[in-house]
FIFI-526140 format. One record per residue (C-alpha): residue number from 1; residue in one letter; y, z, x. Coordinates in nm, 3 decimals. Layout:
REM residues N
NUM, A, Y, Z, X $
...
REM end
This chain:
REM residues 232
1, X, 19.403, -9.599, 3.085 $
2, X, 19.526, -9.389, 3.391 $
3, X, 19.866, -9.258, 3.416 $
4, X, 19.988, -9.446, 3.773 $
5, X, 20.298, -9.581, 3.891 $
6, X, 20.268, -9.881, 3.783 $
7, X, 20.211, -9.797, 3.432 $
8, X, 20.509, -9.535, 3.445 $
9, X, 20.752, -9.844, 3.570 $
10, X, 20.589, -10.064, 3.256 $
11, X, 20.697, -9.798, 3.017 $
12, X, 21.044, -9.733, 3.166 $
13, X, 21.055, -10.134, 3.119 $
14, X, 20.993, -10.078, 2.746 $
15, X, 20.584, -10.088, 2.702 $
16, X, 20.497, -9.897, 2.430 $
17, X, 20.173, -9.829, 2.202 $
18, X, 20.066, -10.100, 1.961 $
19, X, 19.940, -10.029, 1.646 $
20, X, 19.731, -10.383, 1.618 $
21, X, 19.358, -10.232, 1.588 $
22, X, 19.439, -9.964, 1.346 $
23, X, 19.640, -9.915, 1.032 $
24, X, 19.953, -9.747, 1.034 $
25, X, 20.198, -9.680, 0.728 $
26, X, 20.517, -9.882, 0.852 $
27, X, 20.747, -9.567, 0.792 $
28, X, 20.524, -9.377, 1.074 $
29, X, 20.585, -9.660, 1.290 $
30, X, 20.957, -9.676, 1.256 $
31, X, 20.904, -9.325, 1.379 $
32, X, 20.745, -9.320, 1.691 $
33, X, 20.935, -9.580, 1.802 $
34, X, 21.289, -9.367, 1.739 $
35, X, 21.087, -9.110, 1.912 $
36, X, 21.015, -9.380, 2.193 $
37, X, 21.345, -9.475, 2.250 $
38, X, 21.485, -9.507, 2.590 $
39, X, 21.819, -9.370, 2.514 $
40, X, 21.729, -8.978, 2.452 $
41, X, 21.998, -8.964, 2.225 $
42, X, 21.884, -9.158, 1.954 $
43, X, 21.525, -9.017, 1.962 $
44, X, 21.498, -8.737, 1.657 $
45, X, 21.544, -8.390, 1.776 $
46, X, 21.211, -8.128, 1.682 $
47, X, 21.444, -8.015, 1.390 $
48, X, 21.463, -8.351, 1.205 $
49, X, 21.035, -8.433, 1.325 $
50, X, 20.916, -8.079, 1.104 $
51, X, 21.130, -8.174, 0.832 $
52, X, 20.979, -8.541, 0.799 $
53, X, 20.622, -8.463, 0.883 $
54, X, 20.623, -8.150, 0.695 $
55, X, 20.733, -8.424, 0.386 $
56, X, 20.513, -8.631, 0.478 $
57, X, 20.234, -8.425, 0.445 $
58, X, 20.285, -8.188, 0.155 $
59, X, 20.316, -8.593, -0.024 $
60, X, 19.941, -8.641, 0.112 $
61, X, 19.780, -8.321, 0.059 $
62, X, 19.938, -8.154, -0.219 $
63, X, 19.837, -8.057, -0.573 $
64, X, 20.078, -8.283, -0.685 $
65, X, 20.139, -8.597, -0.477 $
66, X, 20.486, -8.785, -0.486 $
67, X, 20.536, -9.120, -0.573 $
68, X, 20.738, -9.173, -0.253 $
69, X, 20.762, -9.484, -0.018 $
70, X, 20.528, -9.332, 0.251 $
71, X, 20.257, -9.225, 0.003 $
72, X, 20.231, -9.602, -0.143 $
73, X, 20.194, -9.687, 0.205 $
74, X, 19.914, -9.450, 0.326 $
75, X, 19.763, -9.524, -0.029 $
76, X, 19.790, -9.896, 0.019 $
77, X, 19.576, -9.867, 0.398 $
78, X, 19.334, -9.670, 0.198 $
79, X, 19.249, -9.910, -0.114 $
80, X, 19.221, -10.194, 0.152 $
81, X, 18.845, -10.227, 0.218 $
82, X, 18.781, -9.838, 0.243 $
83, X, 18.987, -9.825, 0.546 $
84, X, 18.867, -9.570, 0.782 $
85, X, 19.065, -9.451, 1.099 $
86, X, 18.831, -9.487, 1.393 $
87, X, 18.934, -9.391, 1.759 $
88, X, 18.814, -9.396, 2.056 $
89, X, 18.691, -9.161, 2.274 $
90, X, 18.624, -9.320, 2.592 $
91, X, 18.879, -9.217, 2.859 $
92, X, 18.929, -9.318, 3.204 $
93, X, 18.733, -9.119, 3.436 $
94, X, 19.111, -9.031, 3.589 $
95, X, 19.233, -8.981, 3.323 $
96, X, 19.371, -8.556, 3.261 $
97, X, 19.302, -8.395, 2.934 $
98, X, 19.644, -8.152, 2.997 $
99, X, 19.977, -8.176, 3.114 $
100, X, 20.077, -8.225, 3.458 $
101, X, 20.401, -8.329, 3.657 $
102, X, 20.391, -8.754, 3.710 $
103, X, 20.650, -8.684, 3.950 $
104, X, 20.707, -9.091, 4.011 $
105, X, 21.012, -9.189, 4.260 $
106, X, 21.225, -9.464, 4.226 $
107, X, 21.126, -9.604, 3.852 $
108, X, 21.361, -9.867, 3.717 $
109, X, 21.613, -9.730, 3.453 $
110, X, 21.469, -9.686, 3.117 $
111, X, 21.503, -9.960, 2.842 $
112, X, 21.355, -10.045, 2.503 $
113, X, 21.214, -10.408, 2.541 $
114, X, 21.118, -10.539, 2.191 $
115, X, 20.963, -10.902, 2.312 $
116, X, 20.610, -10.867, 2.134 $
117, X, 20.492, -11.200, 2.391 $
118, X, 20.561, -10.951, 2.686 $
119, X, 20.457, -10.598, 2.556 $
120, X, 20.143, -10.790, 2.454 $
121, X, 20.073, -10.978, 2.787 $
122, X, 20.183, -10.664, 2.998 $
123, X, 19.900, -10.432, 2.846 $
124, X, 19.627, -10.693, 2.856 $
125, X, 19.727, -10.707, 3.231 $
126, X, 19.685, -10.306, 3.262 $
127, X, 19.375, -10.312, 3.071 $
128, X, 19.195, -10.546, 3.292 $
129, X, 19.343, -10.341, 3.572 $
130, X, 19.184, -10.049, 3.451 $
131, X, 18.833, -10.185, 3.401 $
132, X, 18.851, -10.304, 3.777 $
133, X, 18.976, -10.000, 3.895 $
134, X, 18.656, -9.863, 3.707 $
135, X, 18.425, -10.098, 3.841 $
136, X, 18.535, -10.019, 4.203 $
137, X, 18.501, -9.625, 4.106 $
138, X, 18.137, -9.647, 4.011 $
139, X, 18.047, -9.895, 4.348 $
140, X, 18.199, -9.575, 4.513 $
141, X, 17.875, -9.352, 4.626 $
142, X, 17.671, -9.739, 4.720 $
143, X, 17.603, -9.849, 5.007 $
144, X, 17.725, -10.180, 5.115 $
145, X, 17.397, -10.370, 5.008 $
146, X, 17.399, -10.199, 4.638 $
147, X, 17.737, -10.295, 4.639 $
148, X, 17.700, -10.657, 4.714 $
149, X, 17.468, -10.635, 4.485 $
150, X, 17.653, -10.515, 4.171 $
151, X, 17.935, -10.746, 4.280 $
152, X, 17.654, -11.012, 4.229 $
153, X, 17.574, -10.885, 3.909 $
154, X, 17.919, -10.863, 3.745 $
155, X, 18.000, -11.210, 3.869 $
156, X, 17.628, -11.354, 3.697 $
157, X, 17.710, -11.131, 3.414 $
158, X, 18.068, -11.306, 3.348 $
159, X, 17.944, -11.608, 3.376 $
160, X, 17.632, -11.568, 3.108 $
161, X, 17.934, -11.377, 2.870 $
162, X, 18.134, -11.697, 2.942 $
163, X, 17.875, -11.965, 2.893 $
164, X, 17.594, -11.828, 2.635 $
165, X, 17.411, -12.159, 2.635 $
166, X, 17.358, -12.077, 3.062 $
167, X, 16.999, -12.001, 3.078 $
168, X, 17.016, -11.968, 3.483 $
169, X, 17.325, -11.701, 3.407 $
170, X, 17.106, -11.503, 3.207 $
171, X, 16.764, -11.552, 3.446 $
172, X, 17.022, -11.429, 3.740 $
173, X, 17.128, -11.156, 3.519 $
174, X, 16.713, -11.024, 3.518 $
175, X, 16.688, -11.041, 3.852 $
176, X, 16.995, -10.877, 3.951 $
177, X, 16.908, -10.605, 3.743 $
178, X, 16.575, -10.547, 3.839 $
179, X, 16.679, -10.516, 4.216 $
180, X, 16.940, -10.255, 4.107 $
181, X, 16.705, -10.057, 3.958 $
182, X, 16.493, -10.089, 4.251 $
183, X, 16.782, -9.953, 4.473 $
184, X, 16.780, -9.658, 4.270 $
185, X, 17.075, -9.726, 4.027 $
186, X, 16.994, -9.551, 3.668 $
187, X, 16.999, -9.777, 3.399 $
188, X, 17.286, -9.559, 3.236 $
189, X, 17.520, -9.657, 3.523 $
190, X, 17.410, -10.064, 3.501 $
191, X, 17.471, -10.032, 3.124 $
192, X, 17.788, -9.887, 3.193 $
193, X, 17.897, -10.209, 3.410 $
194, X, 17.762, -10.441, 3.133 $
195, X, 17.995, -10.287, 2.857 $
196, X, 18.294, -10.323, 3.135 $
197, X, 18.209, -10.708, 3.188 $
198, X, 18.199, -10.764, 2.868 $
199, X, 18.551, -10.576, 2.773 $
200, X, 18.659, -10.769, 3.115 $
201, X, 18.591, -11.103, 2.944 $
202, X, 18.708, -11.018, 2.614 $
203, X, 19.044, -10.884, 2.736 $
204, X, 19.081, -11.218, 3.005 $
205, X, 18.972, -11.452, 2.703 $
206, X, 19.241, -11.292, 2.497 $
207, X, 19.502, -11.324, 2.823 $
208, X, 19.427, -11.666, 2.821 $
209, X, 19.504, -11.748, 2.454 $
210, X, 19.813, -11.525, 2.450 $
211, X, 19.974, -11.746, 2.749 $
212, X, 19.857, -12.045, 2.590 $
213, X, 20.029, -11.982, 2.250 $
214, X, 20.332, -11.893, 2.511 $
215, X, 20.329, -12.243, 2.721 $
216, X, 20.286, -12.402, 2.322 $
217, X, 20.584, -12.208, 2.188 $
218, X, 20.822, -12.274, 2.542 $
219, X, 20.709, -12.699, 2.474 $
220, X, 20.799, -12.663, 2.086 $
221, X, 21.109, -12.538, 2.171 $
222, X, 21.203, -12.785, 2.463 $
223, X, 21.138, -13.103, 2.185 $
224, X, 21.370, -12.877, 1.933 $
225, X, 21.637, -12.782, 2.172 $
226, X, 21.671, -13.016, 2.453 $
227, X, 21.819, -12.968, 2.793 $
228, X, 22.200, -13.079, 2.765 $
229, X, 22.278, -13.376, 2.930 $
230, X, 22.701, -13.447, 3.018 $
231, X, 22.605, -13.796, 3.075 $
232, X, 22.497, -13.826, 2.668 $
REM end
């Protein structure tokens, strides 16, 4: 994901890094999010970090290893199913691989938000951002016929991901994808717009479900606790 604005106001409104796709001993995560904090002064100082991840590791790695808290927890992730960390590699194509200045103006006051409904729904909304922002990128060098065209594409693409029983989805797909290659497109760069449809849909379908268990939970709680009538 790119470092913009927009994402730097989300964080200074308390977005912060789930750990829901990998394994993470809960200890660790208590950690990062002191070290996340939006008051500075209850973040650990560098002192206090080398002392607990230099524990932390000589527990992992040593000759000897410690029957301590954060031990049973890495060893727990580890007997489950063989767990392996896997992560990925693929980066925005904007995205820097060093430090630089995000010299931002006028970001809201920082503040730790711990609503899982909205840090959820907030980075499903910057991750299909991203992949559009992606899309555009690639349409970038294409004239305005190749362009209409792998709008065209994207769209028939969707809608064959959406509807896998669509037989005219995936017939428009073939064509579409033929006359890109015939405009010169390499078959790298249409593969690389197939994997962002399909993250597109997967990410929407997942939007979707989130704000419908939201809409369920808001009509649950409007039968428990209803609006307070004087009259009554």
């Amino acid at each position: 994901m790119v470092y913009t604005e927009s994402l730097a106001q989300k964080i200074c409104q308390g977005l912060r890094p789930q750990f829901q796709t990998v394994k993470v001993p809960q200890l660790l995560k208590d950690l990062v999010k002191r070290c996340l904090d939006a008051d500075p002064l209850k973040r650990p100082n560098a002192g206090e970090l080398n002392k607990i991840l230099g524990n932390w590791f000589d527990e992992n790695t040593g000759s000897i290893k410690k029957d301590t808290e954060f031990y049973r927890q890495c060893k727990e992730i580890k007997d489950v199913d063989n767990h392996k960390l896997v992560l990925s590699s693929q980066l925005h194509s904007s995205t820097f691989r060093t430090s630089r200045l995000l010299d931002f103006k006028n970001l809201p006051e920082p503040q730790n938000n711990p609503s899982q409904e909205w840090q959820t729904s907030t980075l499903l909304d910057l991750q299909i951002k991203a992949i559009k922002e992606q899309t555009n990128l690639l349409k970038e060098s294409l004239d305005n016929e190749s362009k209409e065209l792998v709008d065209n594409f994207i769209q028939a693409y969707q809608e064959m991901l959406t509807n896998e029983e669509d037989e005219q989805a995936m017939d428009k797909v073939g064509e579409l994808e033929e006359q890109l290659k015939k405009k010169g497109i390499a078959e790298q760069k249409i593969e690389e717009i197939s994997r962002y449809c399909e993250d597109l849909v997967d990410l929407e379908k997942k939007r979707q479900t989130k704000n419908e268990e939201i809409q369920t939970e808001a009509k649950v709680q409007q039968v428990n606790f209803p609006p307070f009538n004087k009259n009554s």
